[in-house]
Each structure stands twice: as C-alpha cells, then as structure tokens.
MARBAVEX-133407 format. One line per field, with one value per atom (N, C-alpha, C, O): chain; atom name; x, y, z. Coordinates in steps of 0.1 Angstrom, whole numbers. Each point is the difference from the previous one (the first is absolute). Layout:
BEGIN
chaine: A | ...
atome: CA | ...
xx: X | ...
yy: Y | ...
zz: Z | ...
This chain:
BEGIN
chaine: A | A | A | A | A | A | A | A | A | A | A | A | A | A | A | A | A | A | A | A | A | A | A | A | A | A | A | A | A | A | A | A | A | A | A | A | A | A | A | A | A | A | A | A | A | A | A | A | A | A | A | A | A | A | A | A | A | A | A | A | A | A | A | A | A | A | A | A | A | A | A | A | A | A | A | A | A | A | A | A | A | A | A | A | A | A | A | A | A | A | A | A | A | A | A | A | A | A | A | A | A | A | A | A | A | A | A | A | A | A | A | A | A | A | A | A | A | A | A | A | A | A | A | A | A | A | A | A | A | A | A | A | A | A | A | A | A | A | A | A | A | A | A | A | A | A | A | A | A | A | A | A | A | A | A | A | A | A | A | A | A | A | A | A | A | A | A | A | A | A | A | A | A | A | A | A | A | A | A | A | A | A | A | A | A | A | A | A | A | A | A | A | A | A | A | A | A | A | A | A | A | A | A | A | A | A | A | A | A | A | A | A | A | A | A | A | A | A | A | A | A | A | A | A | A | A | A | A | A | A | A | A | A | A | A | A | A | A | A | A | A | A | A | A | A | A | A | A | A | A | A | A | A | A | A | A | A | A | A | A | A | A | A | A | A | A | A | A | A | A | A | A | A | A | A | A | A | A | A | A | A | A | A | A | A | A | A | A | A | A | A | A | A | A | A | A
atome: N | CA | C | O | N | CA | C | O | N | CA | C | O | N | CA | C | O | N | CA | C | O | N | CA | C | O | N | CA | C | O | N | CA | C | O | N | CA | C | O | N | CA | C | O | N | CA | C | O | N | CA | C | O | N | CA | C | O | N | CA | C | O | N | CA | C | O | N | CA | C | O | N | CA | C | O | N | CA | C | O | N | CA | C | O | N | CA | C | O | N | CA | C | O | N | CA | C | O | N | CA | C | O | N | CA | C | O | N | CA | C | O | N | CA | C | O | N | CA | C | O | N | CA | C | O | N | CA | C | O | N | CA | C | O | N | CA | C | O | N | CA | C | O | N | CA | C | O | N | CA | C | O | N | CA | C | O | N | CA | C | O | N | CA | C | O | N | CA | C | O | N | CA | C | O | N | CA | C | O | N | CA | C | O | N | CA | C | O | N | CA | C | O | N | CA | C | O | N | CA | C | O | N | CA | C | O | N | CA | C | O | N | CA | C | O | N | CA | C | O | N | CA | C | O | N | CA | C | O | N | CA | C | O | N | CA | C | O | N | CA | C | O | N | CA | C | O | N | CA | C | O | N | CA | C | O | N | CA | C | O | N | CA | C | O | N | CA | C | O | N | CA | C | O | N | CA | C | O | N | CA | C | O | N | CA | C | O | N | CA | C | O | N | CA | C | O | N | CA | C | O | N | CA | C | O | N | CA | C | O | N | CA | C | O | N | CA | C | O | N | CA | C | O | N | CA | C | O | N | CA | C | O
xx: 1254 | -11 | -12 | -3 | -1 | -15 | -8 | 1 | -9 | -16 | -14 | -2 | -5 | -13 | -11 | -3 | -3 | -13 | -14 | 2 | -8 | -10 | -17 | -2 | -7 | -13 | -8 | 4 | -17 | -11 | -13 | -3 | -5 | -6 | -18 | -4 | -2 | -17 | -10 | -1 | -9 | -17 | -7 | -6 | 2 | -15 | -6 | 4 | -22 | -6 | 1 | -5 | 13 | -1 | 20 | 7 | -4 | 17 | 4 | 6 | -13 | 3 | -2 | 6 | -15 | -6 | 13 | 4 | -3 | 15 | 15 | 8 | -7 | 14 | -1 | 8 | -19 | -2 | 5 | 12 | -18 | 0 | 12 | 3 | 7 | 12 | 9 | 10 | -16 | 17 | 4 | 12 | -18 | 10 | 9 | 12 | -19 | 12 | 10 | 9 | -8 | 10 | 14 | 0 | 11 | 12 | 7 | -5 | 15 | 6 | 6 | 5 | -6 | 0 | -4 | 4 | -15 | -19 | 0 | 3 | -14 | -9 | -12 | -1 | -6 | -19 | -8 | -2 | -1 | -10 | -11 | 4 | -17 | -14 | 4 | 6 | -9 | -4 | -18 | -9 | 6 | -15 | -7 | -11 | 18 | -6 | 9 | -5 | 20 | 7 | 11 | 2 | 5 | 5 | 11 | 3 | 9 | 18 | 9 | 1 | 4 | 9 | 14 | 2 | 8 | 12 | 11 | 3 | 4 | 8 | 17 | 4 | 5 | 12 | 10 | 0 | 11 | 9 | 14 | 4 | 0 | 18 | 8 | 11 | -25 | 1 | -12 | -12 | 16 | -12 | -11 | -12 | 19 | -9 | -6 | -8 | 8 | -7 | -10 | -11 | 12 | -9 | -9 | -9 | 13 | -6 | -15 | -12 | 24 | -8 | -13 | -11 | 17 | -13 | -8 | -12 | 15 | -15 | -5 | -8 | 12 | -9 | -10 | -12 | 20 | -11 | -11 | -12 | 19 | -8 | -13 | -10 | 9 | -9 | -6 | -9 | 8 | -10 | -6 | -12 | 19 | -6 | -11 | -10 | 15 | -10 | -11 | -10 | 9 | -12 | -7 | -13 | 16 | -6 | -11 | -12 | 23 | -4 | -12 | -8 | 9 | -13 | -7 | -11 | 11 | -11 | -8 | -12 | 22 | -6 | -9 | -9 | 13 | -7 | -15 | -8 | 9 | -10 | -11 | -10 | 13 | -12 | -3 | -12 | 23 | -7 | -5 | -5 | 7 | -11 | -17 | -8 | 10 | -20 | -5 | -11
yy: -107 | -5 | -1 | 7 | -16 | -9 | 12 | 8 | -5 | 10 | -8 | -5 | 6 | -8 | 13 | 10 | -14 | 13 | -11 | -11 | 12 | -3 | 5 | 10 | -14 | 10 | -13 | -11 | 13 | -8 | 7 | 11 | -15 | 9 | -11 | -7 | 10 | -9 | 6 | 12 | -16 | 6 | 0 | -11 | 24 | -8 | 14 | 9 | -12 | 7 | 10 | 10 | -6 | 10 | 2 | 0 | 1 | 1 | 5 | -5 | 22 | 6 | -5 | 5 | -15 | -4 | -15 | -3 | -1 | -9 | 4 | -6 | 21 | 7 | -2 | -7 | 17 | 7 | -17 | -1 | -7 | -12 | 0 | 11 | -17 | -4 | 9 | -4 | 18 | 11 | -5 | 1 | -3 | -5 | -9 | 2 | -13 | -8 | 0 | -8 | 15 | 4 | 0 | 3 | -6 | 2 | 13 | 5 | 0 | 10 | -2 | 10 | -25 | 3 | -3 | -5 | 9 | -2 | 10 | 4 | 1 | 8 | 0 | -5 | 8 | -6 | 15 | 7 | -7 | 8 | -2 | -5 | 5 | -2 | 11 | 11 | -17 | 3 | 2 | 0 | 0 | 0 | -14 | 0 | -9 | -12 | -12 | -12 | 15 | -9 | 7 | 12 | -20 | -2 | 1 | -9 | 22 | -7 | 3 | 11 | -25 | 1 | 1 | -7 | 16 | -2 | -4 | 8 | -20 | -2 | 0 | 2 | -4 | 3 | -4 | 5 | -13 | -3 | -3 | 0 | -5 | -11 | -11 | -4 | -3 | -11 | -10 | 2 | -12 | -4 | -9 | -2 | -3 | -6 | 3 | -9 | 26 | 7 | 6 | -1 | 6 | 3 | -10 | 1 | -15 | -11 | 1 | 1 | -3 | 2 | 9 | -3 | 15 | 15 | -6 | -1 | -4 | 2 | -9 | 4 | -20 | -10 | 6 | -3 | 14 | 6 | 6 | -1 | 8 | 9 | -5 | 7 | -14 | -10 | -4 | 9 | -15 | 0 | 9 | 0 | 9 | 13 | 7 | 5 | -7 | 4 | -11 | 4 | -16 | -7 | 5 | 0 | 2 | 4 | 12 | 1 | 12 | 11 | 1 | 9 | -19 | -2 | -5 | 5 | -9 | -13 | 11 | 1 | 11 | 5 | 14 | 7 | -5 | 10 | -4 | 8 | -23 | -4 | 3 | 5 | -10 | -1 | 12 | 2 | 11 | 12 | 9 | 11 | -20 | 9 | -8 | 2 | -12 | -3 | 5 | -4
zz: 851 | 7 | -10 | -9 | 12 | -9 | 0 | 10 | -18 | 3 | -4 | -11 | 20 | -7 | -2 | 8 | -20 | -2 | 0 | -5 | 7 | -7 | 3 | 8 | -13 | -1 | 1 | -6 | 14 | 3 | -5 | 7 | -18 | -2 | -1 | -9 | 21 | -1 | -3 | 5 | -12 | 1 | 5 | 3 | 4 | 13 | -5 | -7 | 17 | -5 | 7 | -4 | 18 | 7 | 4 | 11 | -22 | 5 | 14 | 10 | -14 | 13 | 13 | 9 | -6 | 11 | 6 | 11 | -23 | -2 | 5 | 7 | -13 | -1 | 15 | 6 | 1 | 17 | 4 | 3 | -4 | 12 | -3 | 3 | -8 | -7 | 9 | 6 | -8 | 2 | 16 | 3 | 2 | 17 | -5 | -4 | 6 | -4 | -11 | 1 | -11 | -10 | 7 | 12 | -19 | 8 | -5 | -11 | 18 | -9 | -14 | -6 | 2 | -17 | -6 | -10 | 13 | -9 | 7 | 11 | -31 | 2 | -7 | -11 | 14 | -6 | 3 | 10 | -23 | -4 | -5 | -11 | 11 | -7 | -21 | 0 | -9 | -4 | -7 | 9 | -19 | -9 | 4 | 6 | -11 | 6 | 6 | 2 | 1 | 3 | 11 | -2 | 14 | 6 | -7 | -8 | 11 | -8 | 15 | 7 | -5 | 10 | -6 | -10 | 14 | -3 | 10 | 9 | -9 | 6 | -4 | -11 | 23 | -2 | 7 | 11 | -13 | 10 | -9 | -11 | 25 | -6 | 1 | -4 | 13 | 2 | -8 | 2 | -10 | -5 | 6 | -5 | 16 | 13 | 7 | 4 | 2 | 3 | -10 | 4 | -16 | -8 | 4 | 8 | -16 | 1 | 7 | -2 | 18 | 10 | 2 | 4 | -7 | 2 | -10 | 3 | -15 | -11 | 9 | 8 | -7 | 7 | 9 | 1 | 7 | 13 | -7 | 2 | -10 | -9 | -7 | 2 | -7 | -5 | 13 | 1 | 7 | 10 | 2 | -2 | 7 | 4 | -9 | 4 | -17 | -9 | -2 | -6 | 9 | -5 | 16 | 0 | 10 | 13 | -3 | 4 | -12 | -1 | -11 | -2 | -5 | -11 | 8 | 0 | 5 | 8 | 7 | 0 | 10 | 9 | -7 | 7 | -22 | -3 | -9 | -4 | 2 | -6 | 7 | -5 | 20 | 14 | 0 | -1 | 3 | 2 | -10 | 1 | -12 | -12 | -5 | -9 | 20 | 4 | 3 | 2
C-alpha cells in the first residue's frame, strides 16, 4: 500500500490565532501546529485523491483562517 507524507508549512503574523481557527476542521490526517512565526500542517494518507482532496480543503480553510485573524487583530 501507497503512503503519502507530506508538510504544509505558511507565515502569518499571528500563527497561533491561524493554528486555533484551522484545528476543527482538520481531518484525522492532519495535523497543524502554530509555530514562531509560521503555520506547519502535516498531512497523511493512501490514497492520493484523497490527499489531493484534503490539502485542496485545506488551503481554503487556511486563506479563511488568515482572513479571519487579520479582522480580529484590529
């Protein structure tokens, strides 16, 4: 069986505020943690369609999650 790894790693000015919005919707194979100044999501599967699929979500979710921590750090 196939294994997929891979790591998402972004800069924002308030990671942690990024990590929190994100962690709901995470699926069980992602995981996202805030570091110093960047966002690293790690994801994982065995299908490469479904990976596919999760980062695509994933990426939304994170330009949402920037978006919404921008407003709340006005």
């Amino acid at each position: 069986m196939m294994e997929i790894n891979g790591e998402i790693i972004t800069s924002h000015k308030d990671p942690s505020c990024v990590a929190r919005a994100l962690h709901p919707d995470n699926l069980s194979s992602m995981v996202t943690v805030a570091g110093d100044d960047a966002v690293i999501t790690r994801v994982h599967g065995h299908q490469l369609r479904s990976v596919i699929a999760s980062v695509d979500d994933y990426l939304m979710n994170l330009a949402i999650a920037e978006e919404i921590c921008s407003y709340a750090s006005r």
